[in-house]
C-alpha positions in Angstrom: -0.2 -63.6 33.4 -3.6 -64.2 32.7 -6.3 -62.1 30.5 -7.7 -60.2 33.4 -4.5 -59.1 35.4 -3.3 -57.7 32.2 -6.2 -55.8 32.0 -6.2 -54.4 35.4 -2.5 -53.6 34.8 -3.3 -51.8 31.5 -5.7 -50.0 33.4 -4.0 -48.9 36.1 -1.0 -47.6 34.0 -3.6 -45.9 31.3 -5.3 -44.3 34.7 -1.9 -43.3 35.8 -0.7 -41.7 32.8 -3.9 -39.6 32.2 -3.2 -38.4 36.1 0.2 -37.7 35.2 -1.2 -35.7 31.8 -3.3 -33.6 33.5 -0.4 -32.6 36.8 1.9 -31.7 33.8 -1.0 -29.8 32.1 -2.1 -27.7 35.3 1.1 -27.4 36.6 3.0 -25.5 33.5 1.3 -22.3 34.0 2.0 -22.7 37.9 5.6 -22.3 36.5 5.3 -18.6 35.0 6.8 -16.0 37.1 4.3 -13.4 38.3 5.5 -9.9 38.2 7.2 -8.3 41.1 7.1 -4.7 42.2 6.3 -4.0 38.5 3.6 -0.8 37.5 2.4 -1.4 33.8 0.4 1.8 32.7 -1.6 1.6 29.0 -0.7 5.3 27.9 -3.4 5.0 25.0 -4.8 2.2 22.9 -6.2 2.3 19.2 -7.2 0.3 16.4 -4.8 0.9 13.9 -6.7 2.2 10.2 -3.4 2.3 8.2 -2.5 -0.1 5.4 1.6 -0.9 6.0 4.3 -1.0 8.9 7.3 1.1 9.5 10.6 -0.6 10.3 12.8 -0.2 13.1 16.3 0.4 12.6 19.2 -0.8 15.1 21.1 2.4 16.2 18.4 5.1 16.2 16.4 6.4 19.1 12.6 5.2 19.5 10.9 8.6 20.8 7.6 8.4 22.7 5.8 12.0 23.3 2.1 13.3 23.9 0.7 16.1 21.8 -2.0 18.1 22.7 -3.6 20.9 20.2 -6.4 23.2 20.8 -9.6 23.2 18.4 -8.5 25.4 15.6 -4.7 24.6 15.6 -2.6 22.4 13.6 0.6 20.4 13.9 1.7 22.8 10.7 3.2 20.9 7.6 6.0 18.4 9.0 7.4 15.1 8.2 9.2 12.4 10.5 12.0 10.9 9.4 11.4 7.4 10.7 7.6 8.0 10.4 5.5 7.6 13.4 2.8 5.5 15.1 0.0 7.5 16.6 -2.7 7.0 18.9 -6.1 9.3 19.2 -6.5 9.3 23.1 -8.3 12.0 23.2 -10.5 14.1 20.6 -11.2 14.5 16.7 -8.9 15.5 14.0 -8.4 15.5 10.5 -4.5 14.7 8.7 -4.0 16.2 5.4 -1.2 14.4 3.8 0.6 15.3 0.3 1.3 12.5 -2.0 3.0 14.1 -5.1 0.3 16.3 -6.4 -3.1 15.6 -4.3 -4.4 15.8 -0.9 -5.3 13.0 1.4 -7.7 14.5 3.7 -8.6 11.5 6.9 -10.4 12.2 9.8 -10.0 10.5 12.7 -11.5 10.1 16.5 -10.5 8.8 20.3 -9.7 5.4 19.7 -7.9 5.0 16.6 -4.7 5.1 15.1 -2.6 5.8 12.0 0.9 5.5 10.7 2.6 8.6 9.3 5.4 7.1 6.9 9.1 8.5 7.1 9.1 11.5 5.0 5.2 11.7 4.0 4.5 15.6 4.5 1.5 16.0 6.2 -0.6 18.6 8.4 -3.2 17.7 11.1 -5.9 20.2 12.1 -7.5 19.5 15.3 -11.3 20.1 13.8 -13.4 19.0 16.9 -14.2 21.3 20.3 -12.3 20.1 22.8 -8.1 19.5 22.2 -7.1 16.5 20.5 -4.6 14.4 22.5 -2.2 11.8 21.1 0.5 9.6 22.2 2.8 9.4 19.3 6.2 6.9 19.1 8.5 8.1 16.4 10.6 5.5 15.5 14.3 5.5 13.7 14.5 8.9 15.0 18.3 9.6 14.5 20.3 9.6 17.5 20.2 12.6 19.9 18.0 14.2 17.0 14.7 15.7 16.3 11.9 13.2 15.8 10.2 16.5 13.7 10.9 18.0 10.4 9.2 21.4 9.8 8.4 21.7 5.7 7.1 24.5 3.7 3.3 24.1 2.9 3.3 21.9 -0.5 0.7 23.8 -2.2 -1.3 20.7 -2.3 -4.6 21.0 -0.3 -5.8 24.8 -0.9 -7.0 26.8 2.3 -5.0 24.6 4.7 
């Protein structure tokens, strides 16, 4: 074979490889399986301001509830025994929290989001005009039980 039809061979295989690149390429997302008869609703989204995680636990429920307060009220002092994930969708707030002797005062607004960790006693007073709204998802809850322990107040953050 001489130098030329090599080259032209070369060619034509480099030419049909690069075609045969580029059908794989555009075909693999051809392959995904679009959803059918399938509603997907965003209940509340927020950028998360807490430093940690909470773990799931194989076993326990996963509860999923919206809270609304008036301006003025408060959760009351509580804790959660898996902890909890919660969303802002709606409103202004500010969560005391007790950590051994001192108060952790945070406010937060529509849009953001916080971790309460299992067993932290807190209270959250809705201090804006309108009622706070959030969408809260209470993990390791145990099964068939309350997501919600009630706690006396802890003494910690005066006039609460």
């Amino acid at each position: 074979m001489d130098t030329l039809t090599r080259r032209v061979f070369r060619l034509a295989f480099m030419t049909l490889g690069l075609a045969g690149l580029l059908v794989a390429v555009n075909a693999v997302p051809g392959a995904a399986t679009p959803p059918s008869g399938l509603t997907n609703v965003t209940l509340a989204r927020g950028t998360d301001l807490s430093v940690g995680t909470i773990a799931f636990k194989e076993g326990t429920d996963v509860v999923v509830t919206q809270i609304t307060v008036i301006p003025g009220g408060s959760s009351g002092w509580h804790a959660h025994p898996g902890g909890a994930i919660v969303v802002v969708e709606q409103g202004e707030l500010t969560a005391h929290r007790s950590v051994g002797s001192q108060c952790e005062t945070t406010n937060y607004t529509a849009g953001q989001a916080f971790i309460e960790r299992p067993g932290e006693v807190d209270d959250v007073v809705n201090t804006g005009r309108t009622p706070y709204v959030l969408i809260v998802t209470f993990p390791r809850v145990p099964q068939g039980g309350s997501a919600r322990i009630d706690v006396p107040d802890p003494g910690t953050c005066p006039g609460i």
